[in-house]
Rosetta silent file (secondary structure, phi, psi, omega in degrees, C-alpha in Angstrom):
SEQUENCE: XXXXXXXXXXXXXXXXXXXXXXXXXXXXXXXXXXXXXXXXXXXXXXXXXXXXXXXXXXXXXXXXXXXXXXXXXXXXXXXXXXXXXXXXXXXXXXXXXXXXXXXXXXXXXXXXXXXXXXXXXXXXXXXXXXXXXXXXXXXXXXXXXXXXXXXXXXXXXXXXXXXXXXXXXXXXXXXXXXXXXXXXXXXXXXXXXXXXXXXXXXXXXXXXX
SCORE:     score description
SCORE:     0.000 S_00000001
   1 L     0.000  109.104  153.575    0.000    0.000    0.000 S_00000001
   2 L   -38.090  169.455 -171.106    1.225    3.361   -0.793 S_00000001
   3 E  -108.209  135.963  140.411    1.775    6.358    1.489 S_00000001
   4 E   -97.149  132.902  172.280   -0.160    9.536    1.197 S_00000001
   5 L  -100.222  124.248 -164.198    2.021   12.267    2.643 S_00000001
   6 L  -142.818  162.425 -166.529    0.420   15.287    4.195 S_00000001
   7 E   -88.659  118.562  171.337    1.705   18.582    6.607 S_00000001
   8 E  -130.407  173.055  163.259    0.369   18.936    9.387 S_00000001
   9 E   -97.409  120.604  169.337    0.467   21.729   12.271 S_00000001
  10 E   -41.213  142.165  155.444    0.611   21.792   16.109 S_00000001
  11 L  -137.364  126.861 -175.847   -2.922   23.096   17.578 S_00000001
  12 L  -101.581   -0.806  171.681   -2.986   24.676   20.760 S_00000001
  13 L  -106.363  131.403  169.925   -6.556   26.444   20.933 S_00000001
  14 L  -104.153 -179.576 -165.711   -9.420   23.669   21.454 S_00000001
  15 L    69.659  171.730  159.655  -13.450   23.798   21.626 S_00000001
  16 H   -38.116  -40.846  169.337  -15.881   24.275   19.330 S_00000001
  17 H   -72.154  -28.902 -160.899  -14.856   27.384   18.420 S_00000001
  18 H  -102.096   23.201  155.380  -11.643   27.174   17.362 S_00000001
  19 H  -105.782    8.096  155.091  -12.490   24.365   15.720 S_00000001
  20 H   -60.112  -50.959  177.159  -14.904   26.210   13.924 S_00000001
  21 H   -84.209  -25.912  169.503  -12.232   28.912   12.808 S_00000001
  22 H   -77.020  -42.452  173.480   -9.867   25.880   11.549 S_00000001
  23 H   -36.339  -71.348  172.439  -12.648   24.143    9.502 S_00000001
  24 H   -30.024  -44.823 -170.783  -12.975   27.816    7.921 S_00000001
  25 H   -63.692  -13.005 -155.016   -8.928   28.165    7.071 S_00000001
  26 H    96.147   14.312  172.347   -9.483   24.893    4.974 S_00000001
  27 E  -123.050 -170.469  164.098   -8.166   22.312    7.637 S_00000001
  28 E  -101.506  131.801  170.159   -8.992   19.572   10.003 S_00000001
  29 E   -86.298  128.498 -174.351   -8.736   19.259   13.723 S_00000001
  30 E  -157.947  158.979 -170.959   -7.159   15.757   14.094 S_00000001
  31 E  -121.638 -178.253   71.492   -5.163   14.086   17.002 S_00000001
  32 E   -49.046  120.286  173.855   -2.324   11.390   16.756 S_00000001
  33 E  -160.912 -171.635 -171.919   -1.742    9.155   19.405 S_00000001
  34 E   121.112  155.932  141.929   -0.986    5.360   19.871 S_00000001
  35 L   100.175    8.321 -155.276    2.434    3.593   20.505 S_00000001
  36 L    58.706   -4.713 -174.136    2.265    4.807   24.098 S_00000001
  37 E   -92.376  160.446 -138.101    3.128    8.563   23.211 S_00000001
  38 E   -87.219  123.586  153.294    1.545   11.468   24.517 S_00000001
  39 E    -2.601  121.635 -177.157   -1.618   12.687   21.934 S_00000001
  40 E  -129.747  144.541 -149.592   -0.612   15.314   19.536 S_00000001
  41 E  -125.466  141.740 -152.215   -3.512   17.581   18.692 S_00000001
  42 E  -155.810  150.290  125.184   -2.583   18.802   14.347 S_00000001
  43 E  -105.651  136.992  162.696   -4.560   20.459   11.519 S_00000001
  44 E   -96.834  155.321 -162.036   -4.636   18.916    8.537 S_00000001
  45 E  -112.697  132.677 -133.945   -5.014   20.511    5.508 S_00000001
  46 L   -87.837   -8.302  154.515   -8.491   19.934    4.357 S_00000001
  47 L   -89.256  -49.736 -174.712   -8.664   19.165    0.473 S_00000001
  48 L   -43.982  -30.825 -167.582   -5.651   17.140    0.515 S_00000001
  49 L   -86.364  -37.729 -175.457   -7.182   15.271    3.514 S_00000001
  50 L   -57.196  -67.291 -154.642  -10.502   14.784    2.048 S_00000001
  51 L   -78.825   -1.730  162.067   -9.578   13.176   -1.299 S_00000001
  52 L  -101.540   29.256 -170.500   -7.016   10.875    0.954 S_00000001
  53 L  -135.342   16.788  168.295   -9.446    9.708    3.407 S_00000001
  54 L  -108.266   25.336  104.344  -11.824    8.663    0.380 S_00000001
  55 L   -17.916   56.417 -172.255   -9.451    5.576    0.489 S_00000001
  56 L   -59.450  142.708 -175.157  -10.411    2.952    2.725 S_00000001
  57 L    70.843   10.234  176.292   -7.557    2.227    5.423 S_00000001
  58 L   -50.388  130.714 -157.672   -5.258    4.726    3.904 S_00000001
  59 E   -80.802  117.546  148.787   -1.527    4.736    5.110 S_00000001
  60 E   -78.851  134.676  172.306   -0.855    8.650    6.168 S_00000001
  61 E   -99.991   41.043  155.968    2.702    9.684    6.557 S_00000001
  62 L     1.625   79.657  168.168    2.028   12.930    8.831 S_00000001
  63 E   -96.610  140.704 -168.956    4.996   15.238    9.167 S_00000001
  64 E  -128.332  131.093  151.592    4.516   17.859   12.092 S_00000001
  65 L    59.218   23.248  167.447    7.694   20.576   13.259 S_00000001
  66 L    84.569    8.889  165.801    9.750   17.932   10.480 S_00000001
  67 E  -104.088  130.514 -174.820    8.876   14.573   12.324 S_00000001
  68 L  -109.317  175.407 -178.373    6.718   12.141   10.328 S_00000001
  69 L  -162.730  136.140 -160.075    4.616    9.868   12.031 S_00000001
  70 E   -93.965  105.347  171.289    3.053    6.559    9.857 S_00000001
  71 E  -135.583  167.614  178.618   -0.244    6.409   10.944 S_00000001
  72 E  -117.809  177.062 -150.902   -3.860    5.080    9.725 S_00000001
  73 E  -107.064  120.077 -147.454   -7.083    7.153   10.063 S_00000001
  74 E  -121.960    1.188 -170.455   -8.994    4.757   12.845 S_00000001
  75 E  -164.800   86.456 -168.209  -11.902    7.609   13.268 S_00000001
  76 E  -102.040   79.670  179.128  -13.321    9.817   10.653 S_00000001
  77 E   -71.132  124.452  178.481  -16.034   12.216   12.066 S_00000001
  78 E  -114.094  177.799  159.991  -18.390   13.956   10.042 S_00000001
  79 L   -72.966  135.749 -172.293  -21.270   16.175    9.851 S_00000001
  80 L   -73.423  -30.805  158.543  -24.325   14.756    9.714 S_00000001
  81 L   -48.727  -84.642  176.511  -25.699   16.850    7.927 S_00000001
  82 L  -104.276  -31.027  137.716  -23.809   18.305    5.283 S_00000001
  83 L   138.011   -5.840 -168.374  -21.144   15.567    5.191 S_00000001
  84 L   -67.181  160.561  171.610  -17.611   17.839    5.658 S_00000001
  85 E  -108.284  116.090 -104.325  -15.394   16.248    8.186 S_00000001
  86 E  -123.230  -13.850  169.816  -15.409   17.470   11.399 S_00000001
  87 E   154.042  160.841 -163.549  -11.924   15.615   13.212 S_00000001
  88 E  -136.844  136.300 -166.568   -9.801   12.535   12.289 S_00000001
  89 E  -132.012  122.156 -160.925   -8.538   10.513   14.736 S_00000001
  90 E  -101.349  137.851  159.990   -4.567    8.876   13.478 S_00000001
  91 E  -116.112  144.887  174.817   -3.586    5.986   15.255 S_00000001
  92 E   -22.667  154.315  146.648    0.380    5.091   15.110 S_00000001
  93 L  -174.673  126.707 -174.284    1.575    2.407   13.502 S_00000001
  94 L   -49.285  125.987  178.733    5.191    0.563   12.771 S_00000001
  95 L  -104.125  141.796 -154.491    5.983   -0.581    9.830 S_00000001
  96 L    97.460    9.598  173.588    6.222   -4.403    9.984 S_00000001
  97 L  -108.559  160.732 -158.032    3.825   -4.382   12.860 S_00000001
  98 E   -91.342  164.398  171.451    0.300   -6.247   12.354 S_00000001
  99 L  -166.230  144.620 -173.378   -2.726   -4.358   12.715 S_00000001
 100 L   -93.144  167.012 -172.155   -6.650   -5.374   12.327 S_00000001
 101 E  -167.205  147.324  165.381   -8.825   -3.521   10.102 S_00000001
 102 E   -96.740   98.556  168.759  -11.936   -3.705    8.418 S_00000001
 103 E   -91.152  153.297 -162.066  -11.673   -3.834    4.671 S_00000001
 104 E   -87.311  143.427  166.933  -14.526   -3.725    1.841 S_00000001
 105 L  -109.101  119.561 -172.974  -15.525   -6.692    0.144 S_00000001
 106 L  -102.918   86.626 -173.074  -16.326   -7.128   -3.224 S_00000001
 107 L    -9.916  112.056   65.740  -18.762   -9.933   -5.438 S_00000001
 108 L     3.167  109.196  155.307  -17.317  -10.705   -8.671 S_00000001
 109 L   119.829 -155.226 -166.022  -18.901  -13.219  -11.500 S_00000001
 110 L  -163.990  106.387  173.785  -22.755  -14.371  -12.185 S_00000001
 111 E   -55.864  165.234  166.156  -24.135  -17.023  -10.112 S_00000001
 112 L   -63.940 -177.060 -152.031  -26.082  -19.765  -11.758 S_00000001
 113 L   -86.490  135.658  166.972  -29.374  -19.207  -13.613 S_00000001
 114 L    59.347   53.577  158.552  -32.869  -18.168  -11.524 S_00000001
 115 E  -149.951  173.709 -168.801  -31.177  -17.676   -8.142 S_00000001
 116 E  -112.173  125.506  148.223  -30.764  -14.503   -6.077 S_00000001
 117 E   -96.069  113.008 -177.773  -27.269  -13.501   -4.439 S_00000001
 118 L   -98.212  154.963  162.641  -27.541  -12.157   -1.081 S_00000001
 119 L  -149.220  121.244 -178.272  -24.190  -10.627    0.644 S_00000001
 120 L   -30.885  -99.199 -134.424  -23.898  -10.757    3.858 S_00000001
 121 L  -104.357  119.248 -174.324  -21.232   -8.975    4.772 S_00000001
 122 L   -83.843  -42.093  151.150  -19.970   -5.606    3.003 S_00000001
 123 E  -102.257 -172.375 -146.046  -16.563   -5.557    4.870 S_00000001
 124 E  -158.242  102.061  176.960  -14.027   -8.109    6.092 S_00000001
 125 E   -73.780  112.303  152.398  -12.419   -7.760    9.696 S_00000001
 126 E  -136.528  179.600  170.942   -8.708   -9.294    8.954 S_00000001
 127 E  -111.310  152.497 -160.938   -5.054   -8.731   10.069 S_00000001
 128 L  -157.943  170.141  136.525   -2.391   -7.458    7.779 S_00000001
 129 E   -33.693  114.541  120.839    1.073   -5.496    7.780 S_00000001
 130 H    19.503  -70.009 -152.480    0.833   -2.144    8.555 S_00000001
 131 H   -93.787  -20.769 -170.730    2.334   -0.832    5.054 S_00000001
 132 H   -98.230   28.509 -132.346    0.415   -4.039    3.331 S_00000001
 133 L  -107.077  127.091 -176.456   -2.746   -3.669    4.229 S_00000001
 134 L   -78.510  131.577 -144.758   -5.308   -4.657    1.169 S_00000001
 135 L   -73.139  -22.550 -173.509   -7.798   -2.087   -0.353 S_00000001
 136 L  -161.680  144.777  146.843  -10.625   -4.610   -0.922 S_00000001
 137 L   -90.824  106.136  175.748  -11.255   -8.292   -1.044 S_00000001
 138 L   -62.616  127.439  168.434  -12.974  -10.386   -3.744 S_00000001
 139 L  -127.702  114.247 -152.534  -15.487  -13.106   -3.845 S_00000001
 140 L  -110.336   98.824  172.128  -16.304  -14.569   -6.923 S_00000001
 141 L   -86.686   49.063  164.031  -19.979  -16.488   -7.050 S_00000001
 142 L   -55.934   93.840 -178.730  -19.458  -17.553  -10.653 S_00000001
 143 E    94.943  -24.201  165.114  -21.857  -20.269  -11.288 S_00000001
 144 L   -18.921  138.301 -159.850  -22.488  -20.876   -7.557 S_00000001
 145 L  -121.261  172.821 -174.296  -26.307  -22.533   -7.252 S_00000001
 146 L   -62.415  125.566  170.332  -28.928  -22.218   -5.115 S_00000001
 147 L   106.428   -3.277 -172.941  -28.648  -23.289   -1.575 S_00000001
 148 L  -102.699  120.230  179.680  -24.959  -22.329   -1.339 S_00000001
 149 L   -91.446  135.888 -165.219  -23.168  -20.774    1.476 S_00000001
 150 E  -137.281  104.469  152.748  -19.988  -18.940    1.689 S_00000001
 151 E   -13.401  115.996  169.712  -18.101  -18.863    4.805 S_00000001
 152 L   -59.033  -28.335  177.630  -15.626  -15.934    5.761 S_00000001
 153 L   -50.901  -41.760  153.823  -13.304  -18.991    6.231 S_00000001
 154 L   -62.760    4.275 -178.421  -13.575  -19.438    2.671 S_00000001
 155 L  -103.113  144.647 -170.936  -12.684  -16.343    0.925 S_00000001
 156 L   -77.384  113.260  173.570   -9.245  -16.358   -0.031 S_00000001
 157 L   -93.251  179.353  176.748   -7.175  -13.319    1.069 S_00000001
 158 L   -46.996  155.882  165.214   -3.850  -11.595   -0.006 S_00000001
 159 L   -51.536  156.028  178.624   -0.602  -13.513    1.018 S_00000001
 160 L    54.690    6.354  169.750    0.261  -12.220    4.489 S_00000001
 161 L  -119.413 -170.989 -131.009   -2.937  -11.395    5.476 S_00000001
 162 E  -177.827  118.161 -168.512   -5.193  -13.281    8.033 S_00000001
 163 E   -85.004  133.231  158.761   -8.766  -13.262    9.067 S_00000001
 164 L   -90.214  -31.543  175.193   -9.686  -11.303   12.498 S_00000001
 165 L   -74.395 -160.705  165.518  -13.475  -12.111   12.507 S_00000001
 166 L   -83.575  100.664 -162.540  -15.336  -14.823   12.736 S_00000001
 167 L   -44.502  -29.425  173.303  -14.633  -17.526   10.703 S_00000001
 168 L  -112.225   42.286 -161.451  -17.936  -18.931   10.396 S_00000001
 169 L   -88.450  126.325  178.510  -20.053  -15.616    9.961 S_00000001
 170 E   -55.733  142.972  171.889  -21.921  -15.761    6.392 S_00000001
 171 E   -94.816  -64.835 -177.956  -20.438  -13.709    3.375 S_00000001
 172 E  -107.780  122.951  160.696  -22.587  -14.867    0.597 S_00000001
 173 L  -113.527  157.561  178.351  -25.791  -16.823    0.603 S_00000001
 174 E  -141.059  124.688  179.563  -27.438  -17.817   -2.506 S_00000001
 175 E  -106.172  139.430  138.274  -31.101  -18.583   -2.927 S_00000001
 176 E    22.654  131.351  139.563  -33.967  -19.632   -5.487 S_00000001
 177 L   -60.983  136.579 -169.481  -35.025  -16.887   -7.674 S_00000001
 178 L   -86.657  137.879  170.354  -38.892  -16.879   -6.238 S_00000001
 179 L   -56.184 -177.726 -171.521  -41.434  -17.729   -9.149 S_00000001
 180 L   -97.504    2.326  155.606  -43.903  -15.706  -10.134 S_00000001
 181 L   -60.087  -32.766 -168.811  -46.707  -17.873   -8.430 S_00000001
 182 H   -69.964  -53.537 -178.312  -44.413  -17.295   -5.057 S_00000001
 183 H   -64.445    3.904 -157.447  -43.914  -13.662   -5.771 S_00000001
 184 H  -106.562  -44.837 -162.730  -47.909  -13.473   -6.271 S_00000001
 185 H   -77.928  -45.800  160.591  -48.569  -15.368   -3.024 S_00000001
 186 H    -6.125  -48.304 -131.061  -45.957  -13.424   -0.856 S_00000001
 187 H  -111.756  -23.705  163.540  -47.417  -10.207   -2.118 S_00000001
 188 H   -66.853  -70.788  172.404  -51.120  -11.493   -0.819 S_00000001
 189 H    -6.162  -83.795 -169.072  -49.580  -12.300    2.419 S_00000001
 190 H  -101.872    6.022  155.562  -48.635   -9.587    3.204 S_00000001
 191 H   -53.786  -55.657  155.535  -51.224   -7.282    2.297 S_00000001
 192 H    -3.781  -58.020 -170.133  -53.129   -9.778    4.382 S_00000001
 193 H   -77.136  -29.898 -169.094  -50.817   -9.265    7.157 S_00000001
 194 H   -92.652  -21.956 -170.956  -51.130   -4.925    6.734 S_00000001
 195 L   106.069  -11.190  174.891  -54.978   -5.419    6.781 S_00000001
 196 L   -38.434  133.491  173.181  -55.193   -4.697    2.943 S_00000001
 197 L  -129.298  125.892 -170.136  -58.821   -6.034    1.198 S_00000001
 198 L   -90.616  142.415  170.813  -58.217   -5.700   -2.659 S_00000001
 199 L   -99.688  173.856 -163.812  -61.618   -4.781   -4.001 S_00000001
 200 L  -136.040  131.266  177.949  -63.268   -7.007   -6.433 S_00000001
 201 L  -123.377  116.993  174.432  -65.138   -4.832   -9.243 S_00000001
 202 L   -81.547  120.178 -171.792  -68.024   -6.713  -11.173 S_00000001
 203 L   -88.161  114.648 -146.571  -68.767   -5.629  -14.340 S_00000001
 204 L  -114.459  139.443 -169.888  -72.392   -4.875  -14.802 S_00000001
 205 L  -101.330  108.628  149.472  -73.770   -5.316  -18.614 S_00000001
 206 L   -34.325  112.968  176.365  -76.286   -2.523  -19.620 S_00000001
 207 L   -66.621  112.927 -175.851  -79.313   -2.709  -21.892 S_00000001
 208 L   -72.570  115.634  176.634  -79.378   -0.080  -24.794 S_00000001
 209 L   -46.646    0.000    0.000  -82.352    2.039  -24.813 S_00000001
């Protein structure tokens, strides 16, 4: 995994406000800490930060006062609202030291004919290398049939990486496509079930004067 490298600046005023007035300059209020060392409270500078934190797991290489510091982004707060981000929370990290992470996982391929693919699971909890850590993991249900289950234990990761969840937590299930007799009675159900009564309109045939 590449490094994105970005500047950052000591910040010695705290609260809402002055993190009000850095969001305005164009930065971030973000901390570093991990590794036993004492929090270090930074702005980051806020386009540069944005388009590297659209990345999942991205390695930042932080230099502050000419010190870098290798860290990943372990807390990305935003607004709820309008979506800008609001502080970033870095945590240390070594390179050649392990670290767990949740990476996205992606479906690949066309199951077999007149079945449904469900997925589970969107990320993947594993362990990895610090500097190796893998942007996404693939699972291919090419031809896979109905009735078939796919295990996190089964998806194959990168060399050197390692599953952290739970090995027998579903990824993929794959099911029946439902006919259209199924989808008809389903679809009674549960109108049934909401209290629905479908009216029935009777056609009434008129005599011509």
């Amino acid at each position: 995994m590449s490094e994105t490298q970005l500047a950052g600046e000591k910040r010695t005023s705290f609260g809402k406000g002055a993190a009000r007035s850095i969001r305005r300059a164009n930065k971030i209020p973000a901390v570093v800490y991990g590794h036993g060392e004492a929090p270090l409270h930074i702005t980051l500078p806020g386009h540069e930060t944005l388009l590297a934190l659209r990345n999942s797991n991205v390695l930042l290489n932080v230099t502050v006062d000419g010190e870098s510091h290798l860290t990943l982004p372990k807390d990305v707060q935003r607004d709820a609202l309008k979506g800008f981000i609001e502080h970033v929370d870095l945590l240390v990290v070594r390179r050649g030291e392990k670290v767990t992470v949740d990476v996205p996982l992606h479906l690949e391929g066309e199951a077999g004919p007149e079945t449904v693919v469900q997925q589970e699971l969107t990320t993947l909890s594993v362990e990895a290398e610090a500097t190796h850590i893998p942007t996404a993991v693939t699972v291919s249900v090419e031809g896979l049939t109905a009735g078939t289950h796919v295990a996190a234990s089964q998806v194959t990761l990168p060399e050197g990486t390692t599953l952290a969840g739970d090995p027998e937590q579903l990824v993929v299930v794959v099911t029946a496509a439902a006919t259209a007799a199924q989808a008809e009675a389903e679809l009674e159900a549960a109108e049934a079930e909401a209290g629905i009564v479908k009216e029935e309109h009777t056609e009434v045939a008129g005599e011509n004067a």
